[in-house]
C-alpha positions as CSV (number, residue, x, y, z in Angstrom):
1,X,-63.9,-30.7,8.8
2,X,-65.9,-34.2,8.0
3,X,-68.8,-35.1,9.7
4,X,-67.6,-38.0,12.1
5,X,-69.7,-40.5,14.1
6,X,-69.7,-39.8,18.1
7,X,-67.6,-41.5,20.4
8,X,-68.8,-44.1,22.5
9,X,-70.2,-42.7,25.9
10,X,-67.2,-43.4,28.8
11,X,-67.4,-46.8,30.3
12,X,-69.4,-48.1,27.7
13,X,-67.2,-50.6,25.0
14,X,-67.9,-53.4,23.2
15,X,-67.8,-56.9,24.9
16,X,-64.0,-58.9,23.2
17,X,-64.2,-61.8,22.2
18,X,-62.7,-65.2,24.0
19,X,-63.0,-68.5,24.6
20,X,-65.6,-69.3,26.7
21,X,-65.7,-71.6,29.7
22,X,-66.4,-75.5,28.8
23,X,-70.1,-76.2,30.2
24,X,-69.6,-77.9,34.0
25,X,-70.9,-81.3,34.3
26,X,-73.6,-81.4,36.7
27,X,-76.1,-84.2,37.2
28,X,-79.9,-82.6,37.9
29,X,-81.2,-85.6,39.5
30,X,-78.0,-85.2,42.2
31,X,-78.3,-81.6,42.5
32,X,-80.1,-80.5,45.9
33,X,-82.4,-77.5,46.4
34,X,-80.6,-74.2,47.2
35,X,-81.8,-71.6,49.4
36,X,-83.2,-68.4,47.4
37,X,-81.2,-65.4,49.7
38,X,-83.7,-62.8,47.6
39,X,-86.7,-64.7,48.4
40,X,-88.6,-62.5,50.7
41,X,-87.6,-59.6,48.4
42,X,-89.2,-60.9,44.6
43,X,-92.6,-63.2,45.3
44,X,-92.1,-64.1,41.5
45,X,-90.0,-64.3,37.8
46,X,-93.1,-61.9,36.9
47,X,-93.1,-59.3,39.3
48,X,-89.1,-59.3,38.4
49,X,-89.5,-58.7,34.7
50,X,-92.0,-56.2,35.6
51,X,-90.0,-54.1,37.7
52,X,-87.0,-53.9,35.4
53,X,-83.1,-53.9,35.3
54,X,-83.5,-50.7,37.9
55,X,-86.7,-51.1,39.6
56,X,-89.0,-49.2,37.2
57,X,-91.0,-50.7,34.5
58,X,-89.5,-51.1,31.4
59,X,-92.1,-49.3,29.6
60,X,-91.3,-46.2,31.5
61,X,-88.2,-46.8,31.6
62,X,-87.1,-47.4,28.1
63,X,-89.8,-44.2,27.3
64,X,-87.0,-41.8,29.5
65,X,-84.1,-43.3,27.2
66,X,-85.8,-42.3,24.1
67,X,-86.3,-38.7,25.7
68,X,-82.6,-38.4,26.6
69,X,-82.1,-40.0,23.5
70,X,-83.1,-37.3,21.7
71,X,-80.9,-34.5,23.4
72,X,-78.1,-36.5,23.1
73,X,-75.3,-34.2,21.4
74,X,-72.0,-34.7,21.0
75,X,-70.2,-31.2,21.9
76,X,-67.1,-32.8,21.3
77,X,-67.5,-31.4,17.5
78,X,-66.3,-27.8,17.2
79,X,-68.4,-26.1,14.3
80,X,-67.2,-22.6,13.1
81,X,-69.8,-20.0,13.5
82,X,-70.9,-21.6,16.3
83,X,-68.6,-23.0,19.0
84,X,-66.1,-20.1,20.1
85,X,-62.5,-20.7,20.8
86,X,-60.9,-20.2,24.3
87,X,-58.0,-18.1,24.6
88,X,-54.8,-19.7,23.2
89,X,-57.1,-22.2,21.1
90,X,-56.0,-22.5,17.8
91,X,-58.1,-25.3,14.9
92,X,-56.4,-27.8,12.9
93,X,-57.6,-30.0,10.2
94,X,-57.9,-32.9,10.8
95,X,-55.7,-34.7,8.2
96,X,-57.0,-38.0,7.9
97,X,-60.1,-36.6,6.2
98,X,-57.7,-34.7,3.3
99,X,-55.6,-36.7,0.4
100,X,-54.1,-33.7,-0.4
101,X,-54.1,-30.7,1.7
102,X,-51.4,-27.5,0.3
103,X,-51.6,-23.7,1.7
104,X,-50.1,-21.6,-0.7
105,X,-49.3,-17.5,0.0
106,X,-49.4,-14.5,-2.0
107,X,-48.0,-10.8,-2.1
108,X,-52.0,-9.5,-1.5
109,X,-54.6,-11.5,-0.7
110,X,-56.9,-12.2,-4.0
111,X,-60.8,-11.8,-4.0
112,X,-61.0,-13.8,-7.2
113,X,-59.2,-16.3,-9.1
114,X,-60.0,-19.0,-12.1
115,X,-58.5,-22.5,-12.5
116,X,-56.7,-22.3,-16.6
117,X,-57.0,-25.6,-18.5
118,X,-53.8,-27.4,-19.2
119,X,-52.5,-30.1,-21.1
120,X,-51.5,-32.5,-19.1
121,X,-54.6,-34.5,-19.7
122,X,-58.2,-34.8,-17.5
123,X,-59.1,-37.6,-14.8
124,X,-55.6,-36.8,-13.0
125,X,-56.9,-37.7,-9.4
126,X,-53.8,-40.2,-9.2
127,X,-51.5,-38.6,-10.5
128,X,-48.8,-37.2,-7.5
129,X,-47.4,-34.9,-6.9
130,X,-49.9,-32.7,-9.1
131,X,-49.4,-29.5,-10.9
132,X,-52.2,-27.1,-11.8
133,X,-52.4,-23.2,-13.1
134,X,-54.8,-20.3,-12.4
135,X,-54.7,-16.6,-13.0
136,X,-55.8,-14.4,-9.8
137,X,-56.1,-10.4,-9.0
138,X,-54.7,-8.7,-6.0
139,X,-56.4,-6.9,-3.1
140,X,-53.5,-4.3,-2.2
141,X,-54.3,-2.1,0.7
142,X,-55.6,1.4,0.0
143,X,-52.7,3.0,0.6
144,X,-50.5,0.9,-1.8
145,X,-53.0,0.5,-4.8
146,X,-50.1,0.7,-7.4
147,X,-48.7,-2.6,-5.9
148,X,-51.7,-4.6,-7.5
149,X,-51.4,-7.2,-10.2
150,X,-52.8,-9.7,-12.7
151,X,-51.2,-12.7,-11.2
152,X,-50.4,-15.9,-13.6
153,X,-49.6,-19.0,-11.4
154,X,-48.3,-21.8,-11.6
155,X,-48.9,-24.2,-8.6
156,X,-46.4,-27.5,-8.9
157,X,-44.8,-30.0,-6.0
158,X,-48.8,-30.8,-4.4
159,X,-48.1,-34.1,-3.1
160,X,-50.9,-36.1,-1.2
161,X,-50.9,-36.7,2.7
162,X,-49.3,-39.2,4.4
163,X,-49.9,-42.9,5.5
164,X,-49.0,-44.4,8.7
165,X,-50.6,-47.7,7.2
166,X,-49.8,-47.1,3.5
167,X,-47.8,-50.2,2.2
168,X,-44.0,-49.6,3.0
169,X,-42.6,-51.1,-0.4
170,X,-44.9,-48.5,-2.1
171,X,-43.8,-45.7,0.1
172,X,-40.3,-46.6,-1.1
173,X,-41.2,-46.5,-4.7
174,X,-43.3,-42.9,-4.2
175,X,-41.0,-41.5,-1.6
176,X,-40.1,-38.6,-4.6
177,X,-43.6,-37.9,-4.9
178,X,-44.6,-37.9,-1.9
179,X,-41.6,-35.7,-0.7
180,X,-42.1,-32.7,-2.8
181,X,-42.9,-29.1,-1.1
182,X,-45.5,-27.0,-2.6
183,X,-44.1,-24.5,-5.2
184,X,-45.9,-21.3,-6.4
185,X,-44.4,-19.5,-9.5
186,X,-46.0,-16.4,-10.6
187,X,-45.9,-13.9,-13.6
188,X,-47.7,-10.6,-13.0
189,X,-48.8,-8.1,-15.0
190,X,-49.1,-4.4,-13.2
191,X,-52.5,-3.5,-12.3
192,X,-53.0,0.0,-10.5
193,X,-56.6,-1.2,-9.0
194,X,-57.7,-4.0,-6.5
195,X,-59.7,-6.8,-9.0
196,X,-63.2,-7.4,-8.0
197,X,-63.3,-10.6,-10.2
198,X,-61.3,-12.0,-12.7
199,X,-62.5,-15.1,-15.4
200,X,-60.8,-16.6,-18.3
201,X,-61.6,-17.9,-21.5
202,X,-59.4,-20.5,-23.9
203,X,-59.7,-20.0,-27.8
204,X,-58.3,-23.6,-29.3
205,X,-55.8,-23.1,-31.6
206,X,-56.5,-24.7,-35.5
207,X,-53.1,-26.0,-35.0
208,X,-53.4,-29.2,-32.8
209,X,-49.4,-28.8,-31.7
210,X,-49.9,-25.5,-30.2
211,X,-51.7,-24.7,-27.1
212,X,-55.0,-22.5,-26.9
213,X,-54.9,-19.2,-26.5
214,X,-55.8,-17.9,-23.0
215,X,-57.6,-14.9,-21.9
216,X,-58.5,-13.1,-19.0
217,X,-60.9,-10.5,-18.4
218,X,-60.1,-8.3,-14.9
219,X,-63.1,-6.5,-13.6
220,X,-61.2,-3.9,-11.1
221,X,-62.5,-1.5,-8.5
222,X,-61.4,1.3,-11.1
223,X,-64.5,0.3,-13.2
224,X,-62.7,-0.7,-16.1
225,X,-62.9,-4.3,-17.7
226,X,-59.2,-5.1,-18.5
227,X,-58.8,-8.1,-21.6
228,X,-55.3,-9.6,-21.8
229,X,-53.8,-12.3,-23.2
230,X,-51.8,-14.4,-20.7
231,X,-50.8,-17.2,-23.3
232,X,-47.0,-16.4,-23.0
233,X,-47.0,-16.2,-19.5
234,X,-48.4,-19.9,-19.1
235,X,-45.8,-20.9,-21.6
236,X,-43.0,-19.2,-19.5
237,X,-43.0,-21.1,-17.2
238,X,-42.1,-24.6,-18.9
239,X,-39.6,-22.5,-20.8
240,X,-36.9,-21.4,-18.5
241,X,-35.2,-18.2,-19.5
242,X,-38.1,-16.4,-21.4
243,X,-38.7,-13.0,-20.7
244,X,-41.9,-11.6,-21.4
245,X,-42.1,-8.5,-23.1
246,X,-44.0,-4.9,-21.8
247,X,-46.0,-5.0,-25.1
248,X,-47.3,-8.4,-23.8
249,X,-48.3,-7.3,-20.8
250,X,-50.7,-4.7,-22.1
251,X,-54.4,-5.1,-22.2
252,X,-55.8,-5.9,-25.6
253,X,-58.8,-4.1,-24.9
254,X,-60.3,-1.7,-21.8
255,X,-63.7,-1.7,-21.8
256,X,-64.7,1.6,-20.1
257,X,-68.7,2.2,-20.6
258,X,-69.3,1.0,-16.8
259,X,-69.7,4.3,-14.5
260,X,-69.3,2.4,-11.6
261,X,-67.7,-0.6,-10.3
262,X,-68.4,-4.2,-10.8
263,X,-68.2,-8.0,-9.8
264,X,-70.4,-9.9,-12.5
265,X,-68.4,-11.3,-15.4
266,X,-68.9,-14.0,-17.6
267,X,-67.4,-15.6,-20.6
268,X,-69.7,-17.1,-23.0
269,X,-69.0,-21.2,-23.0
270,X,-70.8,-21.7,-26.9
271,X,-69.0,-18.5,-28.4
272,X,-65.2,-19.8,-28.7
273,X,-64.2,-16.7,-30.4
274,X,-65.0,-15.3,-27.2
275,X,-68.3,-13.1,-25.9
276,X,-68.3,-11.4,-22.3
277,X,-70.7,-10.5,-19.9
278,X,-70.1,-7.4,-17.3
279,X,-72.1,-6.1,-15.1
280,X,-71.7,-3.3,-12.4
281,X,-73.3,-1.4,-9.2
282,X,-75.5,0.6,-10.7
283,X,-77.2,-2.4,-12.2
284,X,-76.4,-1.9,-15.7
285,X,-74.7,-4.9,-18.0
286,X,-72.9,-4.7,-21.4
287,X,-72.0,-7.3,-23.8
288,X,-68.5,-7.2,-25.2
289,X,-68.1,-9.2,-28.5
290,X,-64.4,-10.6,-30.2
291,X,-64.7,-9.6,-34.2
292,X,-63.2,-12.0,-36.6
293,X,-60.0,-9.7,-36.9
294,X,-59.0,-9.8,-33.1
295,X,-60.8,-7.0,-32.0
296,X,-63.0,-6.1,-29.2
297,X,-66.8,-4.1,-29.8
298,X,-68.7,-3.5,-26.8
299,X,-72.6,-2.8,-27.4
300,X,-73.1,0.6,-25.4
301,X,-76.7,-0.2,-25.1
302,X,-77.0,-1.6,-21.5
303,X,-79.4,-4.1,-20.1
304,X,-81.4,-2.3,-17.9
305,X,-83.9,-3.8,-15.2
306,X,-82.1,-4.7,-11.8
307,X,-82.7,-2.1,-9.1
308,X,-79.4,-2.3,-7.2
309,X,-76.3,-4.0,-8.3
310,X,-75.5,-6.9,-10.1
311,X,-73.8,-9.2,-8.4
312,X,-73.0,-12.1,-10.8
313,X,-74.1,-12.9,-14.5
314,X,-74.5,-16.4,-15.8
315,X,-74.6,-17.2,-19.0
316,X,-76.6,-20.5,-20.2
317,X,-75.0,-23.2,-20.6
318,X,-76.9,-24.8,-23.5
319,X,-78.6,-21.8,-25.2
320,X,-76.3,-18.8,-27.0
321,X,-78.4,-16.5,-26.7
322,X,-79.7,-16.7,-23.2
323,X,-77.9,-15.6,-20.1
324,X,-78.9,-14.9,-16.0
325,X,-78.4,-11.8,-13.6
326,X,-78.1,-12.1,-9.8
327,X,-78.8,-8.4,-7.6
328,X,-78.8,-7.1,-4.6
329,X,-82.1,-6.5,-5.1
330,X,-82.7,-10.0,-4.6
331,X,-84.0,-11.3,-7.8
332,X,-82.6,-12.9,-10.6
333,X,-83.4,-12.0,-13.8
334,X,-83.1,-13.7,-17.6
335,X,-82.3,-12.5,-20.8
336,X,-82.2,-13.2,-24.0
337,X,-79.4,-10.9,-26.0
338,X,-81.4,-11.0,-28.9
339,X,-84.0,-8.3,-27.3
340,X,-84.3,-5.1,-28.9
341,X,-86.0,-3.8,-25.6
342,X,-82.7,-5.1,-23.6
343,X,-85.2,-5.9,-20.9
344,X,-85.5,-9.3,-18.8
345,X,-87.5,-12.0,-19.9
346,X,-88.1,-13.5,-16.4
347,X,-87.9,-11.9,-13.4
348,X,-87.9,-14.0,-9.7
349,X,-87.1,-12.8,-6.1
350,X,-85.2,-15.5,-5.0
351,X,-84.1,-14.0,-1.8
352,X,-84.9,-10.6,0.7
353,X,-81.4,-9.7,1.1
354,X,-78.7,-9.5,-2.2
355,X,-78.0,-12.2,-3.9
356,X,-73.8,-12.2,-4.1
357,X,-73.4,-15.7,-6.3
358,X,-74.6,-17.7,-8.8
359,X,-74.1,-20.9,-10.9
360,X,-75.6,-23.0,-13.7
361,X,-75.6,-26.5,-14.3
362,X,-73.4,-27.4,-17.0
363,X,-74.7,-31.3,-16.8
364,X,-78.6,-30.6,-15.8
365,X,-78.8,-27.4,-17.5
366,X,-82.1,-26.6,-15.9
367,X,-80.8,-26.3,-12.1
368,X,-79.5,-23.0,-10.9
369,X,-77.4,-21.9,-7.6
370,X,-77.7,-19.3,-5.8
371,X,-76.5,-17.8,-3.1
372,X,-77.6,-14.9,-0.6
373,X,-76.0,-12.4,1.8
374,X,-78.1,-14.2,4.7
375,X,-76.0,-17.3,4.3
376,X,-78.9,-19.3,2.6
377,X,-78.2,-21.0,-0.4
378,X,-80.4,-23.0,-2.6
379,X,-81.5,-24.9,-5.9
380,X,-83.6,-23.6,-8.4
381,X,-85.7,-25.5,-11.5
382,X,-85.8,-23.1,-14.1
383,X,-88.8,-24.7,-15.8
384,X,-90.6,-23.7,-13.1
385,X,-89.8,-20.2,-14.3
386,X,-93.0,-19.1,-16.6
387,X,-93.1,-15.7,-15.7
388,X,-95.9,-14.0,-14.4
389,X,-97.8,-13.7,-10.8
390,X,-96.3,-17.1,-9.9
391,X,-93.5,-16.9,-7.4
392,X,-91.8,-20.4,-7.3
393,X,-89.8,-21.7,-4.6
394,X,-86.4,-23.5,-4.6
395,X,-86.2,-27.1,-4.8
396,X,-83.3,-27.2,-1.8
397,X,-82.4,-24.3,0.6
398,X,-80.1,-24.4,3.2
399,X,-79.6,-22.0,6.2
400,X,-76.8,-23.7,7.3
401,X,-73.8,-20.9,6.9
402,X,-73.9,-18.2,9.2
403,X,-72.3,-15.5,7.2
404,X,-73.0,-14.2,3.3
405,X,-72.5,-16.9,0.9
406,X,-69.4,-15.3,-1.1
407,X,-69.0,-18.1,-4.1
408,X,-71.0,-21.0,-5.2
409,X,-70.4,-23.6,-7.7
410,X,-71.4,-27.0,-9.3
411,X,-69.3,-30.4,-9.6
412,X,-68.2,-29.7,-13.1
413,X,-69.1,-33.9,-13.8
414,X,-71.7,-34.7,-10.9
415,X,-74.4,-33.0,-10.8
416,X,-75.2,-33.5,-7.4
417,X,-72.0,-31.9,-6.1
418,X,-72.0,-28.1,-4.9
419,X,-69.1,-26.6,-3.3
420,X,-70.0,-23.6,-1.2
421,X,-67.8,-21.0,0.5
422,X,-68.9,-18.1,3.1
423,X,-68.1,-15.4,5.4
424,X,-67.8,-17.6,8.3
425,X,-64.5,-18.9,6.9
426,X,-65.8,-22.4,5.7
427,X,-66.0,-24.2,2.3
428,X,-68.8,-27.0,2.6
429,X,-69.4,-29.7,0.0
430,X,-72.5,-31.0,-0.5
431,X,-74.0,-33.8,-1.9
432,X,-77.8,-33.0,-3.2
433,X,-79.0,-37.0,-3.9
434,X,-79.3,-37.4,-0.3
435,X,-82.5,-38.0,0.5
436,X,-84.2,-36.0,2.8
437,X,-86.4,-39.4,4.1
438,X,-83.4,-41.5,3.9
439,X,-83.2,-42.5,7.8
440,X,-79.8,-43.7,7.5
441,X,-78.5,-40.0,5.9
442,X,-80.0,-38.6,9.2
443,X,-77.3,-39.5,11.4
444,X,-75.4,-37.0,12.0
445,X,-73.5,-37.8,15.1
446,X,-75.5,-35.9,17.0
447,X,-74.9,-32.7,16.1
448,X,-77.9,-30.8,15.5
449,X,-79.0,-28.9,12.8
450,X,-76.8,-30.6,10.9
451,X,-77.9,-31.1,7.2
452,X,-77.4,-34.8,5.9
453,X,-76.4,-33.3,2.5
454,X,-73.3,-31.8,4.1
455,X,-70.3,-33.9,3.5
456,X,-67.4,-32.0,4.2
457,X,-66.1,-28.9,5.9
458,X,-62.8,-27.2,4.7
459,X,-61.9,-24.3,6.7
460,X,-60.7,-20.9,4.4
461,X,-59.9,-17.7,6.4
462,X,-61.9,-14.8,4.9
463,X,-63.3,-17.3,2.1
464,X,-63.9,-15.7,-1.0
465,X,-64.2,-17.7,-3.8
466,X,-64.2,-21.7,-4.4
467,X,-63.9,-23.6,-8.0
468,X,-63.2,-27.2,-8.9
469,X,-60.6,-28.5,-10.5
470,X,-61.9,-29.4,-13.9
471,X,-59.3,-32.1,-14.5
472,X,-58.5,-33.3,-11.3
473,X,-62.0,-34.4,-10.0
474,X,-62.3,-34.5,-6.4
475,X,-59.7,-31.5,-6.3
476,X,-61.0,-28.0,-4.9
477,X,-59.2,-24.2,-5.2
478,X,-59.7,-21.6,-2.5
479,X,-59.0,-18.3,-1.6
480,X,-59.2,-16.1,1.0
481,X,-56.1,-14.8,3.1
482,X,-54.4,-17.4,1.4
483,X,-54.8,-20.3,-1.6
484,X,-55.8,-23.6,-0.2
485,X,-55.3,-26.5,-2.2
486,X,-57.5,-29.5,-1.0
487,X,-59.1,-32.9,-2.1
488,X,-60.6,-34.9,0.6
489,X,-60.2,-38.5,1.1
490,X,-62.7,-40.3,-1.9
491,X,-65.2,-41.6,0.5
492,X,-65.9,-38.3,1.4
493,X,-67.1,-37.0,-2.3
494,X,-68.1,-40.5,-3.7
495,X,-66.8,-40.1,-7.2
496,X,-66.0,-43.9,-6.8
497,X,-69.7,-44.8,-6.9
498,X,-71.3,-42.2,-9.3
């Protein structure tokens, strides 16, 4: 849900235009003196400017309208984690605010998901009905575990919302794209555990006609990392009648040295070959490295330093070497790979409760995101991070979610973008060069405590993770109990002016 403006007060609307009555002709000299009927009641002009429109003066007057002013709120808007429903409520989006709005179902639910790079080119915001692929991991209940899977989708037929006003010759000319029904296909491989989190990495083929390879690594509640190679399942499904193989749905590699499970993974973006972070409960995190003939080696030599478990991993964007820990001991720690001691170099408590997510600026490579299990999120300048007795502070926090933040991530080509999602069913986006002294930013309808940053409200049931679109900008993936497919109306996220 938007942030909207408030609705005029009842009985209060602007004055319409007309024509306005010719001016009379009247001749002063002619014109006789009238009898004043409030004469006894006013002695002067002064003592009726004085008093006021209702009697009082306007000074204390006009003082009492500032006060109400002030506790003016518009209940009208309903905000989740806050507002309850009334029996046989029931919310709906409000669909002018979306271009493009999709719900998409699964056999389980997934607790994680990544958006796979395709090639049907970047900047595809206008292109309709749009088609996009991910690769996500089941949540089976516990009683049916064996049902799990590696899902490889394809997500095809997202048209955009309609018009009422939209030109009627264009609607004509669209009317196939705008038409289309969602359509989810899927190829699974068989998975015999729930999958905490699943990322995946591309390795470009030296052949420009063929398409990159594509990995996935599946960190699953087993404890085991599974690597597979999902390439011929992408290809599948532009190539009716291909039947993929058992052989290619077997792992090429199971890392096995975590003892317990896991959620942090990462894939290294400056190792193309392919380098991956994991990092599990018991606070422990191993490297696992591709070797130039395909395989997989995984240093058994842990980083050691978090006190509870890790909770995401990070690696720099800019430096090879360098990579970031989030805990639920509340601190963030960062490394350098290189270490012989495989201790942190940095260590800040950036929160008193876990921190669940993390992200790092790709575009301003010194901000970090986090976000904490007491629903505050904020911004970080890492060169701020010396080390030492110093603690610094964030450089943005927001307490605005009411519920753990579960997945956090920056605009992959504005760097003032952050998508948020949380436990209180939302996804917020937020737009960080909105100036805290701008007065105009401010207004928020009169809704209080309602951050000027905030631009948009997408409601997720059971939110768990959020990413962007990397070639479709403006265009946001969800899941929870479902995927929701979403891109909000442009003047919502401003790419049209940055």
């Amino acid at each position: 849900m938007s942030k909207r403006t408030a609705e005029a007060e009842d009985g209060i609307n602007p004055l319409k235009g007309g024509n306005r009555p010719e001016p009379m002709d009247i001749d002063d000299k002619e014109m006789g003196d009238f009898e004043d009927e409030f004469e006894d009641e006013f002695e002067s002009e002064d003592e009726i400017f004085e008093a006021g429109v209702d009697g009082r003066p306007d000074v204390e007057r006009e003082a009492e309208e500032r006060a109400a002013g002030a506790m003016d709120v518009d209940n009208g808007t309903f905000i989740v984690g806050r507002n309850k429903l009334e029996a046989g409520q029931h919310l709906a989006p409000d669909l002018g605010t979306y271009e493009m709005l999709h719900n998409l179902s699964t056999p389980w639910p997934c607790l994680s998901f990544d958006v796979v790079r395709d090639g049907l080119g970047d900047n595809r915001e206008k292109a309709y009905p749009a088609t996009m692929y991910t690769v996500a991991g089941t949540q089976a209940e516990s009683n049916r575990e064996k049902e799990n899977q590696l899902m490889i989708m394809k997500f095809s037929g997202l048209s955009r919302m309609q018009r009422d006003n939209e030109d009627s010759e264009s609607e004509d000319d669209d009317d196939d794209d705008e038409d289309a029904d969602p359509i989810l296909e899927s190829k699974s491989i068989p998975l015999t555990s729930t999958t905490n989190r699943i990322r995946s990495h591309q390795i470009l083929s030296q052949d420009p006609s063929k398409p990159p390879t594509t990995l996935t690594a599946t960190m699953t509640e087993s404890t085991n990392v599974f690597i597979h190679d999902v390439t011929p399942h992408l290809a599948s499904f532009d190539n009716p009648g291909t039947i993929i193989t058992p052989q290619q749905n077997k792992p090429l590699s199971t890392i096995r040295a975590h003892k317990s499970e896991g959620y942090a993974i990462d894939w290294s973006p400056l190792v193309p070959g392919g380098k991956l972070l994991t990092g599990d409960n018991d606070g422990l995190i191993y490297v696992t490295t591709r070797t130039d003939g395909g395989g997989w080696v995984t240093d058994t030599r842990a980083f050691q330093g978090h006190t509870n478990s890790v909770e995401e991993i990070q690696w720099s964007p800019q430096e090879m070497s360098v990579f970031a820990s989030a805990s639920s001991d509340g601190t963030v720690r960062v490394w350098d790979v290189r270490s012989k001691s495989r201790k942190p170099a940095i260590t800040v408590q950036v929160s008193n409760t876990d921190v669940n997510v993390m992200s790092w600026s790709r575009l301003t490579t010194h901000l970090l995101a986090t976000g904490a299990d007491d629903g505050v999120w904020g911004v970080w300048d890492l060169r701020q991070w010396k080390g030492g007795a110093q603690k610094p502070g964030p450089i943005a926090s927001f307490n605005y979610h009411k519920e753990q933040i579960t997945s956090i991530e920056w605009h992959p080509t504005d760097d003032s973008m952050v998508a948020v999602a949380a436990g209180d069913h939302k996804v917020t986006l937020w737009d960080l060069s909105v100036e805290l002294d701008d007065e105009e930013s401010k207004d928020t309808a009169g809704v209080m405590d309602m951050p000027p940053q905030l631009l948009f409200e997408h409601i997720s049931e059971h939110a768990k993770e959020v990413h962007w679109h990397p070639q479709i900008p403006g265009t946001l993936i969800a899941t929870g109990q479902e995927f929701s497919v979403f891109r909000p109306i442009p003047v919502v996220y401003g790419i049209h002016g940055k």
